[in-house]
N, C-alpha and C positions, 0 to 999 in steps of 0.2 A: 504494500500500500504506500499510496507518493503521501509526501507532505501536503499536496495540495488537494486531495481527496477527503483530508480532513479537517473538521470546521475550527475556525478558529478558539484556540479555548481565552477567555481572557478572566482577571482576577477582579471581581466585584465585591471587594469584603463590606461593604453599606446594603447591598441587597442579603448577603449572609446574615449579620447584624439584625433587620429587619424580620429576616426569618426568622432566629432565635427570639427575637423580643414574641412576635404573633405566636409563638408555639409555646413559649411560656403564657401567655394571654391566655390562649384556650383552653391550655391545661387547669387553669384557674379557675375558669369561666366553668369549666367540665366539673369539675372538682364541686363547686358550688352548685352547679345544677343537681349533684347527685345529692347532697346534703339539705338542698334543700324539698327535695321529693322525699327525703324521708330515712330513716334508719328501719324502717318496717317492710324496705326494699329488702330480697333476698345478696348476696355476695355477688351472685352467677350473673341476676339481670344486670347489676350496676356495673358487674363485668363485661357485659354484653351492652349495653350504652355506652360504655366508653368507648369498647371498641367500633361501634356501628358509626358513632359521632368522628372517629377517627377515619373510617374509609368515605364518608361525604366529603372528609376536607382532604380527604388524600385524591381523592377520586380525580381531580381535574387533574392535577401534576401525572398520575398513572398513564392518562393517556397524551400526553407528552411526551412522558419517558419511551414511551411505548411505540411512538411516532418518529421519536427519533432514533429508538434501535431501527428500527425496522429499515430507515434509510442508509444507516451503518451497515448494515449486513447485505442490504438487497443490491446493491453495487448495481 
């Protein structure tokens, strides 16, 4: 594979920065939502709320990543 096959990578540490602030956000946000629906929730659902809360906000980036393999490999 040439160098020029592949995309430029460049270093954006303020968009990373950004990321880590919103993913601590949510996790809070998350964290809060479950406490306050209740201690009378079982382990397993609030385990499954988080994680369900987690593929809604994963979901757009998935199919990005997902777009850009595709282009990687399909040469």
């Amino acid at each position: 594979m040439t160098d020029a096959a592949l995309p430029a990578q460049t270093s954006r540490p303020v968009e990373g920065v950004l990321w880590m602030i919103a993913c601590g956000l949510a996790f809070v946000c998350l964290t809060g939502i479950v406490r306050a629906i209740g201690t009378d929730l079982p382990a397993a659902q609030q385990a499954f709320l988080r994680f369900a809360f987690g593929v809604v906000l994963l979901a757009p980036t998935l199919g990005g990543i997902r777009r850009a393999g595709w282009r990687m490999w399909r040469r």
